[in-house]
N, C-alpha and C positions, 0 to 999 in steps of 0.2 A: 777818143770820144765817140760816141755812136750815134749814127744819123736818125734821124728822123721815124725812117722805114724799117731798120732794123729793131728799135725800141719798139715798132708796133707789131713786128714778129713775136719779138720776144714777150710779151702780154699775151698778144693772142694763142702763143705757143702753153703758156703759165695758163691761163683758162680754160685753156682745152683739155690741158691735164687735172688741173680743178675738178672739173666738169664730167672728165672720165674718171676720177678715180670716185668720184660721189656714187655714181650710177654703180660701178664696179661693188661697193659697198650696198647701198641698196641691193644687188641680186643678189650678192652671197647671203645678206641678215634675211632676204626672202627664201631662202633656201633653207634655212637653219632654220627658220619657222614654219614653214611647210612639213620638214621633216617632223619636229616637234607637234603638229599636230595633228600628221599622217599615224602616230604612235596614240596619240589619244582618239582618234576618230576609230581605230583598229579596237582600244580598248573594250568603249559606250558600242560597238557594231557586236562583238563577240555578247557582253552584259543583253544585247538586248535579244541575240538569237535565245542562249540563254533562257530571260524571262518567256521566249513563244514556244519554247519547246516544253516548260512548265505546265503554261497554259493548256496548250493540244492535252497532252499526260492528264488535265485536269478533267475535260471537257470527253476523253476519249474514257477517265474514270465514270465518271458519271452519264456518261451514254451508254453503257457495258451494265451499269447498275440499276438503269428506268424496264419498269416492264414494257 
């Protein structure tokens, strides 16, 4: 039979692992999410150099064109 102090190891042993494996869970799903929106942040950055270099092209047309 188990005494007392040992039962309260054995809980506080069982929560700790509780406890760590949640956290352990939490960073990886933050990592997986970070990645996934390192990938789309990369996307909308490239689209929006993109649209400024449009722009200049536009503004450098019509400067080249005013007397």
């Amino acid at each position: 039979m188990k005494t007392g102090g040992t039962t309260v190891i054995g809980i506080g042993l069982g929560l700790y692992l509780l406890g760590f494996g949640m956290l352990a869970g939490v960073a990886v799903e933050r990592m997986r999410f970070d990645h996934r929106r390192a990938d789309v942040l990369a996307r909308y950055d490239e689209a929006v150099r993109e649209w400024h270099a449009f722009r200049i092209e536009v503004e450098r047309a019509v400067a080249h064109n005013e007397p």
